[in-house]
C-alpha positions as CSV (number, residue, x, y, z in Angstrom):
1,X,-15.4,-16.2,-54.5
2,X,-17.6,-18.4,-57.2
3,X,-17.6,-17.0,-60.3
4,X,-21.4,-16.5,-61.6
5,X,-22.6,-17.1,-64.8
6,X,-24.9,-15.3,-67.0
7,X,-26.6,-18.1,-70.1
8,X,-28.9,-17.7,-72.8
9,X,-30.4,-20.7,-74.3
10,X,-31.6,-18.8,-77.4
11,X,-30.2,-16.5,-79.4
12,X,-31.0,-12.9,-77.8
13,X,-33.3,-15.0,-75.4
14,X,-33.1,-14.0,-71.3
15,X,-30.0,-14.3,-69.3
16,X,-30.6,-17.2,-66.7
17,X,-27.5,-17.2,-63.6
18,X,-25.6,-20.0,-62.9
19,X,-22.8,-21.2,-60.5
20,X,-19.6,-21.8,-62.6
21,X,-18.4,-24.1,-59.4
22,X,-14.7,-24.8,-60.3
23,X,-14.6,-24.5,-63.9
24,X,-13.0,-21.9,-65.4
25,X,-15.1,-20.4,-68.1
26,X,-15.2,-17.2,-70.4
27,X,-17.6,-15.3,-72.7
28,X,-18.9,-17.1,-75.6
29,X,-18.3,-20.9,-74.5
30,X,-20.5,-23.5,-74.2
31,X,-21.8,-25.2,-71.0
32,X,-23.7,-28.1,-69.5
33,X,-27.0,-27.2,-67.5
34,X,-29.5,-29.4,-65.5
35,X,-32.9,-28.0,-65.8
36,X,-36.3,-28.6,-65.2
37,X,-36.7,-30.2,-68.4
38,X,-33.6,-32.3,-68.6
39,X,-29.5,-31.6,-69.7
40,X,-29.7,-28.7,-72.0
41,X,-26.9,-26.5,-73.9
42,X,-26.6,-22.9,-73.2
43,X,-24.4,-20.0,-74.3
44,X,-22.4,-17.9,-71.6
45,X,-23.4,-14.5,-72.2
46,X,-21.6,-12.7,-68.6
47,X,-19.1,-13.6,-66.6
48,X,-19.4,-11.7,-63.1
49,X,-18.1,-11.8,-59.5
50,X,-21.0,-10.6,-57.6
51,X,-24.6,-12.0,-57.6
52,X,-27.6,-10.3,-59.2
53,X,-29.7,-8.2,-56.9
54,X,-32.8,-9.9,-55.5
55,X,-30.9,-13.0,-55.8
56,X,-28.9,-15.4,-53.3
57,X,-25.8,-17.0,-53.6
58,X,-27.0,-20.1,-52.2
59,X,-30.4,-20.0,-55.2
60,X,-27.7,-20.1,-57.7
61,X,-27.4,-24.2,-59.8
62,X,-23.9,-25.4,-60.5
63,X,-23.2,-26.5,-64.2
64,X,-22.4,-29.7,-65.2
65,X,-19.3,-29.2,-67.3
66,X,-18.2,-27.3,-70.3
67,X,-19.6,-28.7,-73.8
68,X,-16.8,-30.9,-75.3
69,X,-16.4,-31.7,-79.3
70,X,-18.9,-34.3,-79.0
71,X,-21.9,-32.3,-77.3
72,X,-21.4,-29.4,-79.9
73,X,-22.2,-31.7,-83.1
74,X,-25.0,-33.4,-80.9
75,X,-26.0,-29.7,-80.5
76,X,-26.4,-28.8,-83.9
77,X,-27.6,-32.0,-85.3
78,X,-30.5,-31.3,-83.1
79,X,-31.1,-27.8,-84.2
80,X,-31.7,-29.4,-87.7
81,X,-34.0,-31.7,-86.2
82,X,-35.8,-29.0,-85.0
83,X,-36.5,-27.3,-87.7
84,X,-37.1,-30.2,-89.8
85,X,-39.9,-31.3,-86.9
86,X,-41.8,-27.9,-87.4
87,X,-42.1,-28.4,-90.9
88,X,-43.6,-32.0,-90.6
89,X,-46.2,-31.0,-87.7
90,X,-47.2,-27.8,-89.8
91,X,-48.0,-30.4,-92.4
92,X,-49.9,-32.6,-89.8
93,X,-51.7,-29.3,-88.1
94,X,-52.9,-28.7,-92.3
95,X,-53.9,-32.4,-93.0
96,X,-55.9,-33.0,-89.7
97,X,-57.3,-28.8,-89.9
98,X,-56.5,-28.2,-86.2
99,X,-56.8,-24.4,-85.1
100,X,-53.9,-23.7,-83.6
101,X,-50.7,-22.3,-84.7
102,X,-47.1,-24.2,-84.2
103,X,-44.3,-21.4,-82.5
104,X,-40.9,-23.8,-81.8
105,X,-39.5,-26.9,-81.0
106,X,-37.2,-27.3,-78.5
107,X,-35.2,-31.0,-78.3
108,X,-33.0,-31.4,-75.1
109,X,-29.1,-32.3,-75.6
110,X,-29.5,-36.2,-75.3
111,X,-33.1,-36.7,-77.2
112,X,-35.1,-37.3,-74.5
113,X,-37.9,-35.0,-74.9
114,X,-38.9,-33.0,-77.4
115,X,-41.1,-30.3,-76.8
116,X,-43.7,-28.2,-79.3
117,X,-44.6,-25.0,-78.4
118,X,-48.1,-23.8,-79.8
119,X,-50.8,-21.1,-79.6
120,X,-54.3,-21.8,-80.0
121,X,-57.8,-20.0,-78.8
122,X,-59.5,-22.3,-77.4
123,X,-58.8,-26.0,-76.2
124,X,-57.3,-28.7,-78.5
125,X,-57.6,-32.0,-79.4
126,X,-54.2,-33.5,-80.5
127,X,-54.4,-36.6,-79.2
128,X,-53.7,-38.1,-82.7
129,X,-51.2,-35.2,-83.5
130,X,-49.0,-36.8,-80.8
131,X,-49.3,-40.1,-82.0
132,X,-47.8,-39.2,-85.4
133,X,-45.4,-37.0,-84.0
134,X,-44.0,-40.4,-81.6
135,X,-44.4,-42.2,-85.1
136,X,-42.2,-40.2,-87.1
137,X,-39.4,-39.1,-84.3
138,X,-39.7,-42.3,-81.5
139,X,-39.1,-40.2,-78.6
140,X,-41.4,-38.5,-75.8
141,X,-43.4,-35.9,-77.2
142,X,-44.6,-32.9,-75.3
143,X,-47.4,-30.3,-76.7
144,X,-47.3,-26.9,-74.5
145,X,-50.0,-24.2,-75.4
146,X,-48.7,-21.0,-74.6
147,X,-50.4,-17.4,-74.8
148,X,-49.3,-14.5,-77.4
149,X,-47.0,-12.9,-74.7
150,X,-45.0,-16.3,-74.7
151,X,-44.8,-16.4,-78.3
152,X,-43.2,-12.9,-78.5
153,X,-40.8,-13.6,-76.0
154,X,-39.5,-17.3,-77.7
155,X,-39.3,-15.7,-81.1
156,X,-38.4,-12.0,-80.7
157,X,-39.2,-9.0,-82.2
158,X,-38.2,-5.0,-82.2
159,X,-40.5,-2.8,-80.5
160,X,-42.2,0.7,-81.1
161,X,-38.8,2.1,-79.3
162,X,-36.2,0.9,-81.7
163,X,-34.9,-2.3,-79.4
164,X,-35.5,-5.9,-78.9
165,X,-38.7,-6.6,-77.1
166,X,-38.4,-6.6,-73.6
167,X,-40.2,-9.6,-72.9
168,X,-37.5,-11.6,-74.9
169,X,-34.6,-9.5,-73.1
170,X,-35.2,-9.8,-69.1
171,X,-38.7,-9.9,-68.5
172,X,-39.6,-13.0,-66.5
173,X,-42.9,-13.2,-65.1
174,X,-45.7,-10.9,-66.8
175,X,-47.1,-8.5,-64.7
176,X,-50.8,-7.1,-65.4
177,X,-51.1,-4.5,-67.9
178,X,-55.0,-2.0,-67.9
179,X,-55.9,0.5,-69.9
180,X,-56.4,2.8,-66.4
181,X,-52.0,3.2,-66.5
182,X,-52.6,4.6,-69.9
183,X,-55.1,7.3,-68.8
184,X,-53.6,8.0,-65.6
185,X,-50.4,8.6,-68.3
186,X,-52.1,11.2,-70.3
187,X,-51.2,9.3,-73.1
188,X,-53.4,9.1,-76.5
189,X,-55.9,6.3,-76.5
190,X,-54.4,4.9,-79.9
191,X,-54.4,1.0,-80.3
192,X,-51.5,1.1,-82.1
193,X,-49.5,3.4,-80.2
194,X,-49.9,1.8,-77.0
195,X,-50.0,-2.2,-78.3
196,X,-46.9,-4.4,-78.9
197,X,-46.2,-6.5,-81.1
198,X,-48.1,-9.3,-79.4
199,X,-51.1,-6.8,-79.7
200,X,-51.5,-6.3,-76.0
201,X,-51.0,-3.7,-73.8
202,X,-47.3,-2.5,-73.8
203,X,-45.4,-3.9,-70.8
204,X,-43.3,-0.8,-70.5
205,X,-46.7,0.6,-69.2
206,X,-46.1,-0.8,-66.1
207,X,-42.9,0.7,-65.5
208,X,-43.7,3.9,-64.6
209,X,-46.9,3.3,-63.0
210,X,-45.8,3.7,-59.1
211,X,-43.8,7.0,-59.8
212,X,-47.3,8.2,-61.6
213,X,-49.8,7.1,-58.4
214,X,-47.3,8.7,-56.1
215,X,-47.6,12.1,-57.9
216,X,-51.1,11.7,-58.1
217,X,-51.8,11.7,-54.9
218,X,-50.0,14.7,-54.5
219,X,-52.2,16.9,-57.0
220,X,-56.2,17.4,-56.6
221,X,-58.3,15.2,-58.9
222,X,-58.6,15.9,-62.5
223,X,-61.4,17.1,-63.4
224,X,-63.2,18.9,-60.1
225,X,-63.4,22.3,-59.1
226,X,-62.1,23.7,-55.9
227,X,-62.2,27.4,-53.9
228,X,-59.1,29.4,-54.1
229,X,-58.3,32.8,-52.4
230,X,-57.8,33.7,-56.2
231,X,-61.3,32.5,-56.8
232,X,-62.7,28.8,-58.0
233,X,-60.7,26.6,-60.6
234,X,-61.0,23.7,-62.1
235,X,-58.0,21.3,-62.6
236,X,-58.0,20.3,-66.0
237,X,-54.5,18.0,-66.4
238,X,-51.5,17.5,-64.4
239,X,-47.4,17.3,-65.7
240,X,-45.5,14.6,-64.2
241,X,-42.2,15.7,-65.5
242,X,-42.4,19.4,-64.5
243,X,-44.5,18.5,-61.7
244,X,-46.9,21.7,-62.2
245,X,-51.3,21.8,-63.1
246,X,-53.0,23.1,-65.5
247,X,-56.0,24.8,-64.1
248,X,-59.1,27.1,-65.5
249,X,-59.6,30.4,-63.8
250,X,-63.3,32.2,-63.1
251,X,-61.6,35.1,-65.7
252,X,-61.6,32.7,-68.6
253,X,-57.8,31.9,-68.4
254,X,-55.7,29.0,-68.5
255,X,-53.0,29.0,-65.8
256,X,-50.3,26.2,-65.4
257,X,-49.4,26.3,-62.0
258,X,-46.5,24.6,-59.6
259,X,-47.7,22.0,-56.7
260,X,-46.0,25.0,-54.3
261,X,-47.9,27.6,-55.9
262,X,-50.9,25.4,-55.9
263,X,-50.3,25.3,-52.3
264,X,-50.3,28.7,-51.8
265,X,-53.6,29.4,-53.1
266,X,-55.8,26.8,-51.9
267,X,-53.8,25.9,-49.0
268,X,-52.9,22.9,-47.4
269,X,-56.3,20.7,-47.2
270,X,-58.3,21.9,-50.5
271,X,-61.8,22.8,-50.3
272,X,-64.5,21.6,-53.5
273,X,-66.2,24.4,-55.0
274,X,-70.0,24.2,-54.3
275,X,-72.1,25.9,-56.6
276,X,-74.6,28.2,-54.6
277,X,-78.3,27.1,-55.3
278,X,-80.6,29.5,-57.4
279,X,-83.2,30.9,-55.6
280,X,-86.8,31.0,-57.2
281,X,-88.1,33.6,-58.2
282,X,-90.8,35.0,-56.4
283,X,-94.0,36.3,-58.1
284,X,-94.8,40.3,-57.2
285,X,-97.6,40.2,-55.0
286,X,-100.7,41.0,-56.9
287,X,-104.0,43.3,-56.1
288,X,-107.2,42.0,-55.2
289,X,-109.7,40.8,-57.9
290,X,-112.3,43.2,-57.8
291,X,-116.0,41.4,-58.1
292,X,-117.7,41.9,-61.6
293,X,-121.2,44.3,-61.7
294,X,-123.3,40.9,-62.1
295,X,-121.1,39.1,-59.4
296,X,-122.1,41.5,-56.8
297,X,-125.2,41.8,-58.3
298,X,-126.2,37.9,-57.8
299,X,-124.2,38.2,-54.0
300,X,-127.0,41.0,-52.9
301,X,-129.5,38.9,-54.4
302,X,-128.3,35.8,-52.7
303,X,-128.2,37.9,-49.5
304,X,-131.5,39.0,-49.9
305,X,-133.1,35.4,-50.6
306,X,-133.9,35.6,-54.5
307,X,-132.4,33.6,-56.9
308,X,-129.2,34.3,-58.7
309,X,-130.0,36.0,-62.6
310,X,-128.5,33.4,-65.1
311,X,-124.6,34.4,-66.6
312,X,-126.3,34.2,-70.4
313,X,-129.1,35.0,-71.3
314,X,-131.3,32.0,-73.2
315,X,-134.7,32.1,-74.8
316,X,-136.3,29.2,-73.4
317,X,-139.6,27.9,-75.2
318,X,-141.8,25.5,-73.0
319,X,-142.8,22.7,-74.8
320,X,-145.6,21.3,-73.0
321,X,-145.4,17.9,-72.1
322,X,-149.1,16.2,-73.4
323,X,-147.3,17.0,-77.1
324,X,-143.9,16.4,-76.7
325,X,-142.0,17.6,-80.0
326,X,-138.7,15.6,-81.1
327,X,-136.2,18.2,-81.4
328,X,-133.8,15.8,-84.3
329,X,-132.8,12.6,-82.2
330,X,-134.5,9.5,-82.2
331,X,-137.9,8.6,-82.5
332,X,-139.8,9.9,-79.5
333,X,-136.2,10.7,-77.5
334,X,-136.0,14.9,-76.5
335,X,-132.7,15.7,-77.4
336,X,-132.5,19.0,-75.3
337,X,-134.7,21.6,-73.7
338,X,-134.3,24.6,-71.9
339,X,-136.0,25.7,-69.3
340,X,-135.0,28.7,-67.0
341,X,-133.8,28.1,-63.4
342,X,-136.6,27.2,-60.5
343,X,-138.9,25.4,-62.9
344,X,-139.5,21.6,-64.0
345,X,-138.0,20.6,-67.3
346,X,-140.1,18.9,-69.5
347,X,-136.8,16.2,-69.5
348,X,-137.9,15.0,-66.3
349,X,-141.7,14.6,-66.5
350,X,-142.5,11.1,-67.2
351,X,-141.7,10.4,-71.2
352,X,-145.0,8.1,-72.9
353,X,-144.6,4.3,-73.3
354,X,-144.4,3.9,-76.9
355,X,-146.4,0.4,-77.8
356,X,-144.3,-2.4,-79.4
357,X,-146.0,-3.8,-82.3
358,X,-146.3,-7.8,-81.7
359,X,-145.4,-9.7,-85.0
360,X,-148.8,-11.9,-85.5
361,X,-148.7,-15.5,-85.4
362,X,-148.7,-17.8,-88.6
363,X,-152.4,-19.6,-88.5
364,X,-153.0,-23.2,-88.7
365,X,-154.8,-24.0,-91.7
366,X,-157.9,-25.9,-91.0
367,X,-158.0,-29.8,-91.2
368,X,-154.3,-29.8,-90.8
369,X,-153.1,-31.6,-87.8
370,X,-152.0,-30.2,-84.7
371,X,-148.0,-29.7,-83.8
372,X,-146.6,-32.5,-82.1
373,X,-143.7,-32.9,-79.9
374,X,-141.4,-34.4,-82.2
375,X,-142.0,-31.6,-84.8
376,X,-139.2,-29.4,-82.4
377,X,-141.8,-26.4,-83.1
């Protein structure tokens, strides 16, 4: 049986399996690995006999060798290298103002590549960071723009729970974080409570998220109202952990209620509560108006063919119309007259054409001569 081995590239970085093939190797020791990148030097972390679960024996990369003398000075000559090259491109980031923020270098075991992890917001130029970079170190030079997730998990950090992140302990691939797992959580809406240090959404959020939609969709929706033989409640928050509701009775009361009890009471297919419809209400049928004296009064007269009395009694004046009398309008203009019903008001007889004054014409002295055409008179 192969003997599989857990290595860490970083110090308390993620645990990547290998194939120790037929070397014999313990806890602690230093071995060769073929990557992606190139030959790299890693640190065994576990020794185990059986293979990791959701991984194959035959998915498993042999090492190359253990480290020997040699490859452990190489090693640490180019961890000072490392840290010498983030000081000098911090100093070219500052001299050339770029926005963007160096994380780590990483330098492979035979020099090959060196590689410069950075964050930025937006797109960079670096096109003549790189050039000083190849300037100063003569070597292939690799910039890699990763996001604030990345940058937690190179470097590190403790969480809110006490322990090392776990985006720098196992996690691999980042799975999609929403605000909706917090809700559906019941947990307080408080940026710093449920943020890590990256400032996103915690990734522990996810964990739980598949045992919370399960018990969901055993419980009625938050928030609705639904008819009980006890009478109509409202569901006002559910309890994962005890697996009971909390629920608002018709009497006022809180109750906090098991799913079996729930059960019990509103059965196995749960009915909304509809709220019955007012009913308008309807005006109390009222009497018959009863004609006024002077209503009936002008009824018999219509009956009887005479004209209806007025409602008010007016003095009316007739003014007669050969000497109209300007009642405080406009010069010649009647205002208003009364008149009582069936006869002609004096408003409608024809009103006198008042004569318009014509302005006289200038006279021509005599001997002068007569207006011509060019004049414009």
């Amino acid at each position: 049986m192969n003997t599989i081995l857990g290595l860490r590239f970083r110090d308390n970085g993620q645990i990547y399996y290998f194939d120790a093939a037929s070397h014999e190797v313990q806890a602690g020791q230093y071995v060769l690995v073929k990557t992606e990148q190139g030959v790299a030097m890693s640190r065994v972390a576990t020794v185990q006999d059986t293979v990791p679960s959701g991984m194959e024996s035959g998915e498993l990369k042999p090492i190359l060798r253990l480290a020997l003398p040699e490859d452990m000075e190489q090693y640490e000559e180019n961890r000072l290298l490392a840290r010498d090259a983030i000081r000098h491109c911090r100093e070219c980031i500052h001299e050339r103002n770029l926005d963007m923020k160096l994380v780590d270098v990483e330098i492979l075991q035979d020099r090959s590549k060196m590689v410069f992890y950075f964050t930025a917001p937006g797109r960079i130029d670096f096109r003549e960071l790189v050039k000083d970079l190849v300037k100063a170190y003569r070597t292939r030079i690799e910039l890699r723009q990763i996001g604030v997730r990345h940058e937690t998990q190179m470097i590190g950090a403790i969480g809110n729970c006490g322990q090392m992140c776990c985006c720098a302990r196992f996690i691999r691939k980042f799975q999609p974080v929403t605000i909706k797992m917090a809700k559906e959580q019941n947990l307080f809406l408080n940026p710093s409570k449920i943020s890590g240090m990256c400032g996103r959404l915690l990734c522990c959020l996810a964990y739980e998220q598949n045992a919370y939609e399960e018990f969901q969709r055993r419980c009625p929706k938050i928030g609705k109202k639904y008819q009980t033989s006890q009478g109509p409640m409202k569901v006002l928050r559910s309890n994962l952990f005890t697996e009971t509701l909390f629920v608002w009775a018709e009497s006022g009361e809180e109750k906090e209620l098991t799913l079996d009890e729930w059960r019990a009471i509103a059965g196995e297919t749960w009915t909304p509560y509809i709220t019955p419809q007012q009913q308008p209400q309807q005006r109390p049928p009222q009497p018959p108006r009863q004609p006024s004296s002077q209503q009936a009064h002008d009824k018999q007269a219509q009956q009887n063919g005479q004209a209806a009395a007025p409602n008010a009694l007016v003095e009316i004046v007739p003014v007669p119309a050969s000497d109209p009398v300007p009642l405080e309008g406009d010069d010649g203009e009647i205002v208003a007259q009364g008149q009582p019903d069936g006869q002609p008001s004096g408003a409608a007889q024809a009103r006198p054409k008042r004569k318009r004054k014509r302005k006289p014409k200038a006279r021509r002295p005599e001997g002068s001569p007569a207006p011509t055409n060019d004049s414009g008179e």
